[in-house]
Structures are given as structure tokens and as C-alpha cells.
C-alpha positions, 0 to 999 in steps of 0.5 A: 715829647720826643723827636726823632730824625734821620737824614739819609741820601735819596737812592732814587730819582724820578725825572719829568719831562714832556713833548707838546706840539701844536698843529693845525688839527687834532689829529695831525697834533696827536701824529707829532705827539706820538712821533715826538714822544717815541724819539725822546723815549728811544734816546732815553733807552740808548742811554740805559734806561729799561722799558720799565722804568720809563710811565706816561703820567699825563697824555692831553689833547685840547684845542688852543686859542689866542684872544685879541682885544680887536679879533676875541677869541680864535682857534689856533690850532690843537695842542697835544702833550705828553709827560713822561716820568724816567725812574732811575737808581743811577744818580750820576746820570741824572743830568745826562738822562735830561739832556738826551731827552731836550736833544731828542725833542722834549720840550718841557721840563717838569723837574727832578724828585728824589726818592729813598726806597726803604721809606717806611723802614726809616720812618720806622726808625724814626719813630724809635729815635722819637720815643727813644728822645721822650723816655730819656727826657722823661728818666732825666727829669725824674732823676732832678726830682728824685724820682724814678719813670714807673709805668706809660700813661698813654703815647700818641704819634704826633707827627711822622713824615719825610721831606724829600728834595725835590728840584723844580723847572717849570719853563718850556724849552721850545726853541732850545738849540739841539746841542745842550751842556749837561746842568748839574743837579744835586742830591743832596740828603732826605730826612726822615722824622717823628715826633711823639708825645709820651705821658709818664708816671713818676714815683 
């Protein structure tokens, strides 16, 4: 068995947040959706950040109810939200990125992702550090028994994969005041890992 990994800092961070309004109507609700949300992406692009790296990943209108033991179920209104997603490969600007976004409207914050774009290459590297690690296990385990490594029996990748940070805020921001400090938000390092299971003949 043979283990390899790589620990690398993320180069990319993907944000998450989303507007949601509740209005008396479907269509009023959408109405302030599409005003709220064009006021937060507007904001962001003053800040730097290009057309491109801006996606809507979920858009949802429902209506919305409020249940009371004395009354059941009543319709309060409709609710319409949109999540946005910020790709960004400026990292320092990450914590400015979230605040011009709460200042401009968004009012729910989904969280932070951190990302490397060479993943596949480094969990190829990985994956040689991994066989590396079986083949010098196995030379110093013949060099006990007095033997030497001949030939491979057979080889089979039995996990390879990355674990990427990733900083979560599931908490809705209504009511947040307009001026907001930055938060800090770290980093930190990605790691990248395989491990390899390798049956070698001695002789």
C-alpha cells in the first residue's frame, strides 16, 4: 500500500450569496427580485469583478405560508429568490466581495468555496507520490528479507480524491444594517491524495 499527498494553497474562491423578497404577489415578489439581485451584481462589478465570473445557480419562486394552531395554514405572500455564485482568483478581496454585496441588498449568505485550478494535475502527482510510497515500502521490505523487488503483480488505485475548504454561513442577513465591517476569511491549504494498493513479487 502506498499513500501520497499533496497539500497546496486554493488559487480560486467561488462566493455564494442570495437576495430573497417577499411581496404580496408573484409578480411584485419577482419585480424586487430582479431589482434586488441587479443592485447586488452592479456593486460587485464596481468592485472588479467581470460579467463572467458572475452565474445565477438557483432562481425560485413559491408562494409562502405561515401555519397557526387557531387559524391553519394562511398564504402570506410569495417568495422569490436568487443565488448568485462570485468566482474570483483575487483571494485578498474575498471578505471586501461579501461586504459590497450585504451593503447592496443580498441577504442571505451561502458561504465561501476554495478551489485550485490544476486539480487534476495534482491529483496526478498525487497518485505518483502514491506509487512512489508502495514501491520504496516494498524495496525496503525485500532489503530485510534479503530479497530483491522482480516484477508488478497487479496495481489498483484505491482512493484518490482532494479535500477542499470550504467556509460555510447558512444564516439570513435581513435587517443587517447598510454599513458592515469586513470578516476575515482564511484560505487556508487544499490537499490532494491517493493511495495505491501494489502486489510485488520478490525474489
Amino acid at each position: 500500500m502506498g499513500r501520497g499527498e499533496l497539500e497546496v494553497k486554493p488559487d480560486t474562491a467561488v462566493i455564494t450569496v442570495g437576495v430573497s423578497e417577499v411581496k404580496p404577489t408573484p409578480i411584485e415578489a419577482y419585480n424586487a427580485l430582479s431589482d434586488s439581485i441587479n443592485k447586488v451584481a452592479e456593486a460587485l462589478k464596481a468592485k472588479g469583478v467581470k460579467e463572467e465570473e458572475l452565474q445565477t445557480s438557483m432562481f425560485q419562486l413559491a408562494a409562502e405560508y405561515n401555519w397557526t394552531q387557531e387559524r391553519g395554514q394562511e398564504l402570506v405572500g410569495y417568495r422569490a429568490t436568487n443565488t448568485l455564485s462570485i468566482t474570483t482568483q483575487d483571494l485578498d478581496k474575498v471578505a471586501e466581495l461579501i461586504q459590497a454585496a450585504v451593503q447592496a441588498g443580498a441577504n442571505d449568505l451561502r458561504g465561501v468555496t476554495f478551489q485550485v485550478k490544476n486539480a487534476d494535475k495534482l491529483l496526478d502527482d498525487a497518485l505518483k507520490l502514491a506509487v512512489a510510497d508502495a514501491k520504496a515500502k516494498a524495496q525496503l521490505v525485500a532489503g530485510e528479507l534479503g530479497a530483491r523487488v522482480v516484477r508488478v503483480h497487479s496495481v489498483s488505485v484505491q482512493d484518490q480524491g482532494a479535500s477542499l475548504v470550504k467556509a460555510r454561513a447558512g444564516f439570513n442577513m435581513d435587517g443587517v444594517a447598510a454599513e458592515i465591517a469586513p470578516v476575515p476569511v482564511y484560505a487556508g491549504t487544499s490537499t490532494f491524495s491517493a493511495t495505491v494498493s501494489v502486489t510485488f513479487e520478490l525474489q
